[in-house]
N, C-alpha and C positions, 0 to 999 in steps of 0.2 A: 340902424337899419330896421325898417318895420315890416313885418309878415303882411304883403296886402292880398295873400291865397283868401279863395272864398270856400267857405265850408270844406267838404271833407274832398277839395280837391288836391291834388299832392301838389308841391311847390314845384318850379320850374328847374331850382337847382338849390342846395342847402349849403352851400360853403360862397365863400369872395374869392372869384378866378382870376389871377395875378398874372393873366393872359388873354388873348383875345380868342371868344369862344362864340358857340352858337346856342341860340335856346331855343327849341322847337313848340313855336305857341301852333301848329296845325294839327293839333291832333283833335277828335271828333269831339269832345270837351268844349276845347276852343271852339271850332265851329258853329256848337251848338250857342254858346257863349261870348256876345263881345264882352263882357265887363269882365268876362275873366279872362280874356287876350290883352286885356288894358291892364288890369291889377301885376298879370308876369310880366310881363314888358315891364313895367315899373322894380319888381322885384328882380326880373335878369339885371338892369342898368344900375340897381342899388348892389347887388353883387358882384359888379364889377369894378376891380382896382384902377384907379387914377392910372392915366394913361397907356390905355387899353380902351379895345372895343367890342360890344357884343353884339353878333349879328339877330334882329331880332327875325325869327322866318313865320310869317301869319299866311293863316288859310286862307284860300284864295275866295272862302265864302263871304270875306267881308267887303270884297273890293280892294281897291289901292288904296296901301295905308296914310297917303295924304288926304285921305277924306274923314279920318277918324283916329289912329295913331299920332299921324305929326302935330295936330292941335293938341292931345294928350299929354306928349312929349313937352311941349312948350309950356304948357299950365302949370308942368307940375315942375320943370326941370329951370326955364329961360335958356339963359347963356348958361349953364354950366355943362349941358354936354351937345353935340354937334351931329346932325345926323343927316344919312342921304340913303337913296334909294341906288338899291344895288341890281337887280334883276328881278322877274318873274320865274320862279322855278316852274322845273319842265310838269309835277303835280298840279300847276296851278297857282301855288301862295305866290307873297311874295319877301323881299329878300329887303331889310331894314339896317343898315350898319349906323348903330351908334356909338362913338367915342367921348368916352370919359374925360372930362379934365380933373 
């Protein structure tokens, strides 16, 4: 698994959750930052065990994540994990569940 954190931002999570969790990329960080909503989303799905999902939840300053997330997802992943759109939370983001195979 590789560290794709940028500089001195904390990771999104440091251990492999052997469960289906959430990773909150909307913090003003994120916001201020899409390459670092891209890098955790890459680093929550690599922390997560084979057949489980992690719901990825991004600030709503980026827009719908099929405009910039799900291409990300697909470049870096193909077929190996499966993802859909889950809601708009009532703050705004929105709600990204991806499943590990």
């Amino acid at each position: 698994m590789s560290d794709r954190s940028r500089g001195d931002a904390e990771p999104v999570t440091d251990r492999v959750h052997e469960n289906s969790w959430s990773a909150n990329l909307e913090e003003p960080r994120h916001a201020a930052d899409r390459s670092l909503v891209l890098a955790h989303a890459v680093d929550a799905v690599e922390h997560t065990a084979p057949g489980y999902h992690v719901n990825l939840v991004t600030h709503g300053a980026h827009g719908h994540p099929e405009g910039y997330l799900y291409p990300h997802l697909e470049a870096t992943y193909g077929d190996a994990v499966d993802y859909e759109y889950v809601e708009r939370c009532g703050c705004g983001g929105h709600v990204t569940r991806v499943h590990v195979e």
